[in-house]
N, C-alpha and C positions, 0 to 999 in steps of 0.2 A: 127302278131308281138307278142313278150314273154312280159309278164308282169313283172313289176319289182322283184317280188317275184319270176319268174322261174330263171331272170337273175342271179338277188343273188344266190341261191342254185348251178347254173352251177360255178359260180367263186368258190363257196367254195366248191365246186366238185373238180373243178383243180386244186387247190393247195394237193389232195388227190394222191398216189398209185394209182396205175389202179385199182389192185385186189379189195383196200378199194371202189373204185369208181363203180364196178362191184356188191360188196357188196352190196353198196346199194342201185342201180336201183335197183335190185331184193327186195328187204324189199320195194321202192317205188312202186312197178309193185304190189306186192302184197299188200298194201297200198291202192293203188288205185282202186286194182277192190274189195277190200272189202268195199271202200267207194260207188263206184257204184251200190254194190249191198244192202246199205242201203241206196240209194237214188231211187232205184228202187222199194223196199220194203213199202220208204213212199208217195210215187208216187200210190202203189197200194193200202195201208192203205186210203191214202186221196179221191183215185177214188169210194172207197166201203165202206165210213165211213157212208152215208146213209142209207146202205142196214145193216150193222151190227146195226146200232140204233134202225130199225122198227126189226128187229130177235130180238133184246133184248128186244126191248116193247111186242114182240107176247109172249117171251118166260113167261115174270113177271106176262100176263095178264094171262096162260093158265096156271101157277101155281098159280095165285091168284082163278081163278074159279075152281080148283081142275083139270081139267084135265091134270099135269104131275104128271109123277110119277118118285122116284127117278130112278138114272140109276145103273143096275147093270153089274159091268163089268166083270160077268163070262158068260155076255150073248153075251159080245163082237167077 
């Protein structure tokens, strides 16, 4: 069953031109899979947010004992 909110947007779809209506599936379509792919984003942020805290503690510890050195990126 649609939610009250998809119901809304379909009425005030039809009172719309086809073209206008065609307009903007297309801005929703792309709408949409750009929110999927920041929902996907913090899905992967949230699963690996462990592992980037213990990298950042290894990285502070091994600049605090002197073993990094900075990076040079002509060596990249």
């Amino acid at each position: 069953m649609a939610s009250t909110a998809i119901v809304t947007v379909v009425k005030m779809m039809e009172t719309l031109p086809e073209t206008t209506q065609n307009q903007i599936v297309e801005r929703l379509r792309n709408y949409v899979s750009e929110m999927q792919d920041e929902i996907q984003w913090d899905v992967s942020f949230r699963n690996t947010q462990k592992q980037l805290i213990a990298a950042a503690r290894r990285a502070k510890q091994e600049i605090a004992e002197g073993h990094a050195k900075p990076l040079d990126y002509n060596q990249l």
